[in-house]
C-alpha positions, 0 to 999 in steps of 0.5 A, a space after each residue: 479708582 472707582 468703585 461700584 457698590 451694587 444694591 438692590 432690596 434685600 441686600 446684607 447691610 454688613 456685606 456693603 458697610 464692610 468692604 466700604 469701610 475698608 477702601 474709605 480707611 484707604 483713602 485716610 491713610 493715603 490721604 488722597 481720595 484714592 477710591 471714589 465710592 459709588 453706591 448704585 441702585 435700581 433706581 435713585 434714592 433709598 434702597 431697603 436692605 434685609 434688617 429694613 435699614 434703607 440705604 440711599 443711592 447715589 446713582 441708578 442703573 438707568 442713569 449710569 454713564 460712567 465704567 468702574 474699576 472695582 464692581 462689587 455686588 453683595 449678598 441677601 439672606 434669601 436667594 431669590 429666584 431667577 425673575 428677582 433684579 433682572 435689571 442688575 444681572 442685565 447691567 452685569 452681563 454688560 461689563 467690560 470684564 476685562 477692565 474691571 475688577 468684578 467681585 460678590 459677597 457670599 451668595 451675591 455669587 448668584 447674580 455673578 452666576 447669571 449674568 454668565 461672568 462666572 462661567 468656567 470660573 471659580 467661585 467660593 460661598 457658603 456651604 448651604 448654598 454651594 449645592 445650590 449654585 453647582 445644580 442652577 449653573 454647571 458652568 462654575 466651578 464651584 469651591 464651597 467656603 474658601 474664604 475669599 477666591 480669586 480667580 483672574 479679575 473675578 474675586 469672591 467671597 463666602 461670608 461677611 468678614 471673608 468680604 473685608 478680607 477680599 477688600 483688603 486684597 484689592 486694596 492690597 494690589 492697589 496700594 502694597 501690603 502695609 496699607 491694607 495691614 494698616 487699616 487692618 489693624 485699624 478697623 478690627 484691632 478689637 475683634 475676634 475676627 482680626 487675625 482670620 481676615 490677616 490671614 485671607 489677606 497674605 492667604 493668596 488664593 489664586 487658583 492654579 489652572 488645573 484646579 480651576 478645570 475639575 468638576 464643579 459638582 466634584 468641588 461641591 458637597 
């Protein structure tokens, strides 16, 4: 399984290093390299995130020539405006979305947004930012701090730790509950956040259709 990590500057550390934990504890477990991590930027080499850690790239946009089955783009401190990483929300908006697992972290939900792989589609994040997302795009549905969303093969999530559960879904679906509950008790045996992302990964929810044709701006406060 290949799966894209999508930076660009400013990007949350944690919303990266978390769910790449996860699929690498995966592959440990299975003893195979199950998922093969691509860690992919506007351009090759280091990519500065919000707590001014840079971040080296694997491969670019410019240069990729290869499909993915899991892209996962995360959050920032900071929503920017519609102008910031038009090259990334170019390469999104070009996705096989039928083919790919396309997930974000909190309010990476954004850049999902504007490369238009959200419309009529439901997405979680954070209260603060709910409000936000319903006015800039009335096309998603909108479901503020649900933990993690599924919706068909777009996933989301409202914050850092719900992103460990989400990634432990998708390892779930891929390899079966045991391992993701394995690596589970292996990465967050000693955190407070333990039994909440267990509970996000056996928590299935997939939205009912009825649910996902009310009004965005009903579902946001």
């Amino acid at each position: 399984m290949r799966v894209a990590m999508m930076l660009y500057a400013g990007f949350q550390l944690l919303e990266v290093s978390g769910p790449m934990d996860v699929f690498e504890e995966a592959n440990r477990v299975c003893g195979e390299r199950f998922y093969v991590q691509h860690v992919i930027g506007p351009t090759l080499g280091p990519v500065m995130c919000s707590n001014g850690t840079a971040v080296r790239t694997t491969e670019s946009l410019r240069d990729l020539r290869t499909s993915f089955d899991i892209v996962i783009v995360p959050g920032s401190p900071a929503v920017g405006s519609a102008r910031e990483h038009r090259e990334l929300v170019s390469w999104l908006g070009g996705v096989d979305g039928s083919a790919t697992k396309i997930a974000c972290i909190s309010n990476g939900a954004f850049l999902l947004a504007r490369a238009g792989l959200a419309d009529h589609r439901s997405l979680t994040i954070r209260e603060c930012d709910a409000h936000r997302l319903a006015r800039d795009f009335p096309l998603v549905h909108v479901v503020p701090d649900a933990g993690w969303l599924k919706d068909g093969n777009l996933y989301s999530s409202d914050g850092v730790s719900a992103g460990v559960g989400l990634a432990l879904t998708l390892v779930e679906e891929d390899l079966g509950a045991d391992v993701a509950h394995c690596i589970a008790e292996t990465l967050l045996a000693h955190t407070h956040v333990k039994d909440r992302v267990k509970d996000l990964v056996t928590q299935k929810r997939t939205l009912l259709a009825c649910e996902s044709n009310a009004s965005p701006r009903s579902r946001s406060r």
